[in-house]
N, C-alpha and C positions, 0 to 999 in steps of 0.2 A: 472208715472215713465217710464222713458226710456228703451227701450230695453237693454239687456245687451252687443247686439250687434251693438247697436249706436256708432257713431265715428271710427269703427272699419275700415279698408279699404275692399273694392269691395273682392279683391284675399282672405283676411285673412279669414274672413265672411266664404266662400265659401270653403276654407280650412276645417277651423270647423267643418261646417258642413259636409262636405264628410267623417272629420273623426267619427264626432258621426254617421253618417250612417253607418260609418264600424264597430265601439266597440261595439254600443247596441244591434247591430241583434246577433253578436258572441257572445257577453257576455250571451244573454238568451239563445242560442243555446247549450252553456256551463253549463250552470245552468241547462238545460232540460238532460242531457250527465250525468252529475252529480248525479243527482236527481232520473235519472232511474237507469235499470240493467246492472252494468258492467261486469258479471261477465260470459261474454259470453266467449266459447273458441274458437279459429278460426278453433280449428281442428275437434270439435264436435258439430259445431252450424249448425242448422238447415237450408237444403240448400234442400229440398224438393219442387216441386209446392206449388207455393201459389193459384194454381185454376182460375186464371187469362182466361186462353186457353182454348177451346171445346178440345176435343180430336181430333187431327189429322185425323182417320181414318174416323170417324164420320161428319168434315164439311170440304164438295169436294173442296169448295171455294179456291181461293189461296190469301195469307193472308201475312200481313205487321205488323210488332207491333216493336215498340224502348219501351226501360224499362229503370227504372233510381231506384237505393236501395241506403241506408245511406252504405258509407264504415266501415268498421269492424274496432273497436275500437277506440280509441279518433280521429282518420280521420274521423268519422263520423261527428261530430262538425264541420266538415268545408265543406265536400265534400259529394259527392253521386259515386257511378259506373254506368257506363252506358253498354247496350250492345245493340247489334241487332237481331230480329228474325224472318223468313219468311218462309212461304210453298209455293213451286207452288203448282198449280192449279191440285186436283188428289193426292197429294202426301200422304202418308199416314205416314207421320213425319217431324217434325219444326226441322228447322234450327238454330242455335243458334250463334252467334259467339261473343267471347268477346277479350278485349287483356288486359293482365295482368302483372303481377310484375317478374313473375316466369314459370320456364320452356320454350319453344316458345309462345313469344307474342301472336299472332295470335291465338284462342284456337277455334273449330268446335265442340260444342256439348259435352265441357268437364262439363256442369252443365244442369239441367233441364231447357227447355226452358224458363218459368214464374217461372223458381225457387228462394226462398228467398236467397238474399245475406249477408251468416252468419248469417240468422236470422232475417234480416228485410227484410216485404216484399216489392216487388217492385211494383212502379207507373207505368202504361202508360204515353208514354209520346206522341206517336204520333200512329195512326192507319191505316190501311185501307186494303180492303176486296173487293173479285170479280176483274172487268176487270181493277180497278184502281191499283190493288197490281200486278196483270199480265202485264201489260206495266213498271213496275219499279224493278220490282226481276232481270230480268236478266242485269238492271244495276249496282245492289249490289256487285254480286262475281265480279264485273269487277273492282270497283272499290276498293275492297278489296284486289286485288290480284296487282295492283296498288298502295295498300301503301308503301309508300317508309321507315317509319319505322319499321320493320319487324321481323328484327335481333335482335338476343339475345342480350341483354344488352341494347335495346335502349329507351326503359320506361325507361320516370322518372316521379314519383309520382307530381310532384310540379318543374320549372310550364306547364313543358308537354315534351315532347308528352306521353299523358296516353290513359285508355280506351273512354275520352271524347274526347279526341282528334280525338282516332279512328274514334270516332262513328260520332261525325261533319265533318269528311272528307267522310265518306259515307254517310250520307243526301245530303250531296254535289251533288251528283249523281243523290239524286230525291230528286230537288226544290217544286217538284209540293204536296209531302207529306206535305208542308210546317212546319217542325219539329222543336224545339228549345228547345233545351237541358238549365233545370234549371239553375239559378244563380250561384246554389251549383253545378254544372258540373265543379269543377277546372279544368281547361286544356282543355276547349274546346275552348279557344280565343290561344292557342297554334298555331302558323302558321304551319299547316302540309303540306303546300305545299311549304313554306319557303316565301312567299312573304308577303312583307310587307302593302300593300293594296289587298285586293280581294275583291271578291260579298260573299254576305252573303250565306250559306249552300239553304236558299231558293231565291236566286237570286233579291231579291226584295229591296237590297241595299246595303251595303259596308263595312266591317272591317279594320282598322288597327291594326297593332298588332305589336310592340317591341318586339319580342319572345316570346309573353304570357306573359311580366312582365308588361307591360303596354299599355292599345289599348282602342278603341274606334271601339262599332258597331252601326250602323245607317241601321233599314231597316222597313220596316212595318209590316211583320214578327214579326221579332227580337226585333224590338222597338229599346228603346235607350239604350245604356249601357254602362259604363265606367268600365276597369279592371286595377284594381291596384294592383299587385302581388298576381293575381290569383282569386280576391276576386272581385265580379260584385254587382255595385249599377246602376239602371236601373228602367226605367218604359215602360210599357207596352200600347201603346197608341192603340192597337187594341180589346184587351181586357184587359180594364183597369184592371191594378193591377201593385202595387212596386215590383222589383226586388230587394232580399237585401241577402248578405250575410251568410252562416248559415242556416239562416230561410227558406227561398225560396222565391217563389211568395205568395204576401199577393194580393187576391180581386179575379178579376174572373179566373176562370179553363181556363190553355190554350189549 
């Protein structure tokens, strides 16, 4: 018996299939949303350490750490929040910074540095510790103080500029973390510098990007990835594993 996709042309094929890569990750990501506890409140969910950190005063080290938690409520099913956090070296408290929907974007330590978002806790997504986190902190605040969307009003949830966005525009700064925000990062293919080709966050290849509705990244890094309103189908050719929708990365930890 012939495929069901015999006769079909090269483009339609390839259509298909990019859409069943998009419904089936979301569909079960939906089913898992579903199936769990909805009945979180945003105003009393648990926004505690999830214990991820040493204690500040306790490790002298000066420290680098990106986090990535499901967003609160059915935005969970699609997306994650992302934030950043660092100590210098001595310092006897982490640095937090996220940017948000409400009140000034830009927020310094308005939530626990590894604390759970609304309740779920957060992933590591990139680390580093000692002389490596010392050569790259002080080009954080710089380039945070550098973001050009700043001002009140100028988040927007979908398809950017959000906290992903933020937060890939300050990896920008330090290639050498080599960081990459999940598939579920909506808004991190957002152009926050406004152009429409640039080098990947770790310099090691190239974005397009239509406003965050539609782009194309290529890096070694980053691997390959295709964004079609907001939503990244992708593989990971350095450490093998699919980039899908919803789900996340399926195969090795990046």
């Amino acid at each position: 018996m012939k495929c069901c996709f015999a006769g079909l042309p090269l483009l339609r094929k390839t259509l298909i299939l990019l859409l069943f890569l998009l419904l089936l990750p979301i569909s079960i990501s939906t089913a898992k949303y579903l199936l769990g506890d909805r009945s979180v409140n945003w105003q009393t969910a648990d926004r505690s350490s999830a214990g991820l950190l040493p204690a500040a005063a306790a490790h002298p080290d000066a420290l680098v750490r990106v986090f990535t938690a499901r967003t609160v409520r059915w935005k969970g099913i699609f997306a994650v929040h992302s934030w950043v956090v660092f100590k210098e070296k001595g310092a006897s408290r982490y640095t937090r910074y996220d940017y948000t929907a409400w009140g000034e974007p830009i927020r310094v330590n308005g939530f626990a540095a590894d604390g759970r978002w609304f309740g779920d806790a957060p992933e590591v997504v990139a680390a580093a510790v000692g002389e490596a986190a010392v050569q790259m902190i002080p080009r954080m605040p710089e380039a945070i103080e550098k973001y050009q969307w700043r001002a009140y009003g100028d988040y927007r949830a979908w398809p950017g500029p959000n906290s992903n966005t933020f937060v890939n525009a300050v990896l920008a700064s330090v290639p050498e973390l080599k960081a990459v925000l999940p598939p579920t990062a909506i808004g991190k293919d957002y152009p926050y510098d406004g152009a429409l080709i640039a080098p990947t966050p770790s310099h090691t290849g190239f974005r397009v990007s239509l406003g965050g509705y539609l782009g194309l990244t290529l890096g070694w890094v980053e691997g390959v990835e295709i964004n079609f309103l907001g939503a990244v189908i992708g593989v990971d050719l350095r450490r093998p594993a699919l980039k899908l929708p919803g789900l996340g990365r399926l195969g090795l930890a990046a």
